[in-house]
C-alpha positions as CSV (number, residue, x, y, z in Angstrom):
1,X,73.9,144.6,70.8
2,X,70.2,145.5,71.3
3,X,67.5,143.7,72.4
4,X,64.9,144.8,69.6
5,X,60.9,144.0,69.2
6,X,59.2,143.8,65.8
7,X,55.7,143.8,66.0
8,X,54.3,142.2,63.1
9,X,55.7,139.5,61.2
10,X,54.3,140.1,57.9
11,X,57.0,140.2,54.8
12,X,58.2,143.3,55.7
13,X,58.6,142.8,59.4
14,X,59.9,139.5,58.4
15,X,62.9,141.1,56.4
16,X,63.8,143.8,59.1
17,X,64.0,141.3,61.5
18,X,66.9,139.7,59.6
19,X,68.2,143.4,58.5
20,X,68.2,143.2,62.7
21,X,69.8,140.2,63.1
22,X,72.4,140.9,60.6
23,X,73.6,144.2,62.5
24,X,74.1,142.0,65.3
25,X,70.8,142.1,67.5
26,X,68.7,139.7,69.4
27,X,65.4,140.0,67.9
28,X,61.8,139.0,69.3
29,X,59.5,138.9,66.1
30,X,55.4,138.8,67.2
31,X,53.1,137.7,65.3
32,X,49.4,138.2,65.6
33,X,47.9,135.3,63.8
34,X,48.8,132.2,66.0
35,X,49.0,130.2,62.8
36,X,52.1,132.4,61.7
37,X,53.5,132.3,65.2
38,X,53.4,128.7,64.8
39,X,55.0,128.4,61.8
40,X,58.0,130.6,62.8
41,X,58.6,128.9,66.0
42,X,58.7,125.6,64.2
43,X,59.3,125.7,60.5
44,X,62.1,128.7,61.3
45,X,61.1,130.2,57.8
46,X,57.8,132.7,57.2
47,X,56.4,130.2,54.7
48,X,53.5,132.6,54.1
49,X,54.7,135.9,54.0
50,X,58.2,135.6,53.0
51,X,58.9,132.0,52.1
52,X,62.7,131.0,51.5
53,X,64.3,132.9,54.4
54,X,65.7,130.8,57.3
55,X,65.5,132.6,60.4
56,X,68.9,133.3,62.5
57,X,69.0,131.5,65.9
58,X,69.1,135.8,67.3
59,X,65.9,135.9,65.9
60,X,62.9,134.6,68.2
61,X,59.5,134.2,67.0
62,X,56.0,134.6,69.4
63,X,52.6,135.4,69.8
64,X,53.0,136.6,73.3
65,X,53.1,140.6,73.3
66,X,54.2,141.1,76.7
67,X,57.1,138.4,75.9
68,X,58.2,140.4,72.9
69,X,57.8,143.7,74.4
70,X,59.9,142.8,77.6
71,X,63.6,144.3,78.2
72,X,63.0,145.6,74.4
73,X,65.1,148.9,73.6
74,X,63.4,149.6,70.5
75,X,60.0,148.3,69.5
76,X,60.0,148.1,65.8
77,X,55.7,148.3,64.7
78,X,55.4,147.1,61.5
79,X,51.3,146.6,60.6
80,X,48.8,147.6,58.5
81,X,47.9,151.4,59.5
82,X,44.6,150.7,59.8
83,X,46.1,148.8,62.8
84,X,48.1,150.8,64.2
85,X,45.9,152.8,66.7
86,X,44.4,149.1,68.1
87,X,48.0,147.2,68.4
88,X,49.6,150.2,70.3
89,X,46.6,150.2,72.4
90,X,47.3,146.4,73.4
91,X,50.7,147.7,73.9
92,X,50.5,150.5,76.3
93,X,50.7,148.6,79.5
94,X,53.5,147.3,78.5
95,X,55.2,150.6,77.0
96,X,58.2,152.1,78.5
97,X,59.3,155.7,78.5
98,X,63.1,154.7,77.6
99,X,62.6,152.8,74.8
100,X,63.0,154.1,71.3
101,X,59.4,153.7,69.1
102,X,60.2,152.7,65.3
103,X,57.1,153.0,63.2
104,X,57.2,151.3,59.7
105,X,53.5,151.7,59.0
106,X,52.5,153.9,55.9
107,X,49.2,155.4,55.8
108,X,47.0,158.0,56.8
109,X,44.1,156.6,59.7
110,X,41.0,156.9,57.9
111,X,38.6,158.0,60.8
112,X,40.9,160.8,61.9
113,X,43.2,161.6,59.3
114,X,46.3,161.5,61.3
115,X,49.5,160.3,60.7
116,X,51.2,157.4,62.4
117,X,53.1,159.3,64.3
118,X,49.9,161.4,65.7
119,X,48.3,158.3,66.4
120,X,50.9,156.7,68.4
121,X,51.8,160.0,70.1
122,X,47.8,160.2,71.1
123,X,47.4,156.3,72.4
124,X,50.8,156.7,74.3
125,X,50.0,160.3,76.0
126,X,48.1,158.7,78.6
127,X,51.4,157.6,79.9
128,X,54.3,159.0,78.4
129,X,55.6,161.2,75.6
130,X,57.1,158.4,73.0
131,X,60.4,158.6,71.8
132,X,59.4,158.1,68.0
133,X,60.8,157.5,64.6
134,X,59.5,157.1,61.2
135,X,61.2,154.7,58.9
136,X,60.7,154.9,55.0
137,X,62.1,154.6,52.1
138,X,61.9,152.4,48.8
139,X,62.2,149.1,49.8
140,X,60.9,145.8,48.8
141,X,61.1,143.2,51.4
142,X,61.9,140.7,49.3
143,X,65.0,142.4,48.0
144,X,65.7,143.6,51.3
145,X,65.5,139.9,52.3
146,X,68.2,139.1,49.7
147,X,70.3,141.5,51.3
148,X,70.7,143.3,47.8
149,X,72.0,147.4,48.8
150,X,69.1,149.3,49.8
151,X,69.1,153.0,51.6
152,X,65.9,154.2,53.6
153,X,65.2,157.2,55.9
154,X,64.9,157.0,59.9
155,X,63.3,160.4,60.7
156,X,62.5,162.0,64.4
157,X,62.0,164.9,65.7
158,X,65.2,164.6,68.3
159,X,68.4,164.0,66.5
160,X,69.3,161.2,69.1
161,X,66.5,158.9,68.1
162,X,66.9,159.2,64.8
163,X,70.6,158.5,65.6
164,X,69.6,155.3,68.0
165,X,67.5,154.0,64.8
166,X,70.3,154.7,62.5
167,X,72.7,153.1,64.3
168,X,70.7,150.1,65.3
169,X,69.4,148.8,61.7
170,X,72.3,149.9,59.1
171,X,74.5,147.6,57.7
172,X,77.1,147.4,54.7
173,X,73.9,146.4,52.5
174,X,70.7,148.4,54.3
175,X,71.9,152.4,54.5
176,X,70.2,154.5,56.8
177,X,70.0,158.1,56.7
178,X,68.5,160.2,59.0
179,X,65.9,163.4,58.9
180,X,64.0,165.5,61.1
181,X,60.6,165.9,59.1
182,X,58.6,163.3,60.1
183,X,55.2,164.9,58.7
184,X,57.2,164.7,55.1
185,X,58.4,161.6,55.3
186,X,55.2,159.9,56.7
187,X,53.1,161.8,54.0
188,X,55.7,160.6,51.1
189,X,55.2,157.2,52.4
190,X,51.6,157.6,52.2
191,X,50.5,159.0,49.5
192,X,52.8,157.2,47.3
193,X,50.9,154.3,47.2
194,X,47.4,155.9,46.1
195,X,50.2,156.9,43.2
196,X,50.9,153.4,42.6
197,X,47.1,152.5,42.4
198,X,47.2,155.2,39.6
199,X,50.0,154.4,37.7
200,X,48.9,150.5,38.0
201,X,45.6,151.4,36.3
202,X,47.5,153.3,33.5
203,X,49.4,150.0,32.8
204,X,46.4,147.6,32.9
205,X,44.7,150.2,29.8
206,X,48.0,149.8,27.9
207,X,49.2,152.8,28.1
208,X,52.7,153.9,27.7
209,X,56.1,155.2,29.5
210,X,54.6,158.9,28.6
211,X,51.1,158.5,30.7
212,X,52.9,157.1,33.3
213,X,55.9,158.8,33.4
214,X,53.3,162.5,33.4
215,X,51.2,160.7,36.2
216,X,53.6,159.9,38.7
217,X,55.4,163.4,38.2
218,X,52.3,164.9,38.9
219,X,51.8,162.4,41.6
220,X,54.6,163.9,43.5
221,X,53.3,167.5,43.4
222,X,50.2,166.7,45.1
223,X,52.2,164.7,47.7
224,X,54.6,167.7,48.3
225,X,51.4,170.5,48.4
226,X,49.8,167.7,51.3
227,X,53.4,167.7,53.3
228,X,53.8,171.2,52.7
229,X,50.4,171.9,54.1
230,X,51.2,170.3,57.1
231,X,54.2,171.3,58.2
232,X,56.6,169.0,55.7
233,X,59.3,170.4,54.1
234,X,58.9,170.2,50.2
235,X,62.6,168.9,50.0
236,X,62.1,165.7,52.0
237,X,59.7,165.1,49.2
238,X,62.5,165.3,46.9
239,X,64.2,162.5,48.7
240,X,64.3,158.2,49.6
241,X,61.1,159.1,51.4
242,X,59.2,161.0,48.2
243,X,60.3,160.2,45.1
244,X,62.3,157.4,45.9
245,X,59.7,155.6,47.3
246,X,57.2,156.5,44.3
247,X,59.2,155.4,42.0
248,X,59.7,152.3,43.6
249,X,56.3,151.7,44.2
250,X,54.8,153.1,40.8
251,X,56.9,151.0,38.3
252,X,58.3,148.0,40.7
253,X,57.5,144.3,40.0
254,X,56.3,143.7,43.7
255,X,54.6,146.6,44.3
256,X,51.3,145.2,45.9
257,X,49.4,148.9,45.3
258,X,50.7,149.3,41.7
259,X,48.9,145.5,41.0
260,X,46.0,146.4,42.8
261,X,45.4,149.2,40.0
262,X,47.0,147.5,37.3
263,X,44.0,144.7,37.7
264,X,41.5,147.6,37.8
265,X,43.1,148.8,34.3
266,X,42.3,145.5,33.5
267,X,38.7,145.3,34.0
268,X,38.7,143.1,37.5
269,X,36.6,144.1,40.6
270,X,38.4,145.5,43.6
271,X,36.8,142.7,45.8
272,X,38.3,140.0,43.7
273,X,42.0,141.7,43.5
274,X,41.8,142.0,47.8
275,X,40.2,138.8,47.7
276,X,43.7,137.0,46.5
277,X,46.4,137.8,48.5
278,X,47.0,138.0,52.5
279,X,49.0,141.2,52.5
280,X,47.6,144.7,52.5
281,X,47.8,147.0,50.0
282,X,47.6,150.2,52.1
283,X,46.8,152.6,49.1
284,X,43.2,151.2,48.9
285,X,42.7,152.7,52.6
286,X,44.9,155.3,52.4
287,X,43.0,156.7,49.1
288,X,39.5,157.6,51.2
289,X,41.8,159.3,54.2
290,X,43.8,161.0,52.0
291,X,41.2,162.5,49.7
292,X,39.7,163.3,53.3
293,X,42.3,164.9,54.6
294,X,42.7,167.0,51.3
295,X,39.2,168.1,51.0
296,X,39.7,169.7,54.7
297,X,42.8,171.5,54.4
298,X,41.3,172.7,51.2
299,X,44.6,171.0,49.2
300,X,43.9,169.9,45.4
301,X,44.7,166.8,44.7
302,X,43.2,165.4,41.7
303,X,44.7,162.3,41.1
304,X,43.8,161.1,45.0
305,X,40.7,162.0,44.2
306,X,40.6,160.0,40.7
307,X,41.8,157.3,42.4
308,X,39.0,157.4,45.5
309,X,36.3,157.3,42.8
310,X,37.6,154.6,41.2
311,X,38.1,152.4,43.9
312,X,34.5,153.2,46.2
313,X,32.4,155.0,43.6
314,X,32.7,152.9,40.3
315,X,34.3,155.0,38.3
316,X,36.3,153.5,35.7
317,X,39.9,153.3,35.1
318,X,39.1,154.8,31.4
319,X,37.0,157.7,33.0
320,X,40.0,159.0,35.3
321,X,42.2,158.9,32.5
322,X,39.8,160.9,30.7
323,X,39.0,163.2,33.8
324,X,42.3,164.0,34.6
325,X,44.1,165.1,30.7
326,X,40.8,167.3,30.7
327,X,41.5,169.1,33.6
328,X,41.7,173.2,32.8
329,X,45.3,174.2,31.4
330,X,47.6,175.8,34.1
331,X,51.0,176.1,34.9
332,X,53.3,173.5,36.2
């Protein structure tokens, strides 16, 4: 049994908290919003984010970050990127060198165009190197939640850590396998949502299996040329973390970024589609830093850049389609 912290109680933190609790952990679960803190501690059920799910009596709800930080041998973050840099900040005097850092954040920071794992390596330095791991895969929280089979990717740089996270969060019903390219699998993670926003749009015009099925293919080769150019190996794009996840998050039901762009397809504003739901969808962000991050390492990536027009320079749904099948012929 560890004594495991999940920072960030939104539906996804929600379900690994009872992925947690089902391997046999005691779990402290924070939440910043004192209204969902609230609700945890009394209703025992995320009513907001993840409505339906009793929480086990191993699972303790708080607002308090030093309380869920204390004795805590892995500290589980799982918030919007955009986040990320701010809530590890409020974190680091409270940060020990010993414990094992799980990151479940996807999403490229926008002002610096690092990964997650860059920017928690560069707010912790002041004190200590962090022990960190990447976790990613396809994985709706909801099904998660249900405890239907699901199999993600715990990825470090050391073999042990990977193997502590491994250990720590598998079940018969939640697989983890481990890998040591964390620039892959954070990239995959990523980029796959801007693919989503894509693929959404495609399915708001009424377009077929065909434009989809061509988009999210080529979807994948700009994510694996981005890994690749950083230091990711193209094979981890290949994998739970790459296609897997792009898959899941292109054509799936709950996929928050594919509904974004489906409602763009559709003719709605992007204010309005933000404007109705609490949770983030991280593409939205990650399509600027992305497109960013291309446009300095000098990596095409077309479909990024498509999908940054449409969402902060007007362009239409119709237009990228257009833009992108008129593209100069080349080879695959």
């Amino acid at each position: 049994m560890k004594e495991i912290a999940i920072i960030g109680s939104g539906s996804w933190g929600t379900a690994l908290a009872l992925v947690a609790s089902r391997a046999g952990h005691r779990v402290r679960l924070w939440a910043h919003s004192a209204e969902v803190a609230s609700l945890l501690r009394l209703e025992r059920e995320n009513k907001i984010y993840l409505p339906g799910f009793a929480l086990p009596n191993s699972v303790a709800p708080t607002g308090d970050l030093a309380e869920a930080l204390g004795g805590a041998e892995i500290v589980l973050t799982v918030t919007p990127s955009h986040v990320c840099r701010e809530v590890y900040g409020q974190m680091l005097d409270h940060a020990r060198p010993e414990t094992v850092f799980v990151n479940a954040s996807k999403g490229i920071e926008v002002e610096s165009g690092m990964r997650m794992e860059e920017v928690v390596r560069d707010v912790l330095k002041v004190r200590f190197d962090p022990r960190y791991v990447a976790l990613s895969g396809p994985s709706f929280a909801l099904e998660v939640a249900k405890d239907e089979p699901c199999a993600i990717v715990a990825a470090s740089r050391s073999a042990e850590w990977a193997g502590i996270a491994q250990e720590a969060f598998s079940t018969s019903r939640f697989r983890v396998y481990t890998n040591n390219d964390v620039t892959g699998v954070e990239v995959g993670g990523a980029i796959k949502n801007v693919m989503a926003i894509a693929t959404g749009a495609v399915n708001g015009l009424g377009l077929g299996y065909n434009s989809a099925a061509a988009l999210v293919t080529r979807g994948l080769a700009e994510m694996t040329r981005l890994a690749v150019r950083l230091g990711g190996r193209s094979e981890t794009l290949a994998g739970l973390a790459g296609m897997g996840d792009l898959v899941l998050t292109c054509f799936g039901a709950l996929s928050r970024n594919r509904r974004v762009g489906y409602e763009l397809g559709r003719g709605r504003k992007l204010d309005e589609i933000i404007g109705e739901t609490r949770e983030v969808a991280e593409g939205v962000k990650t399509a600027r830093s992305a497109r960013d991050l291309a446009a300095r390492l000098g990596v095409e990536m077309p479909i990024t850049e498509g999908v940054y027009q449409m969402l902060y320079e007007g362009k239409s749904p119709r237009e990228l389609e257009i833009a992108l099948m008129e593209r100069p012929l080349k080879r695959e």
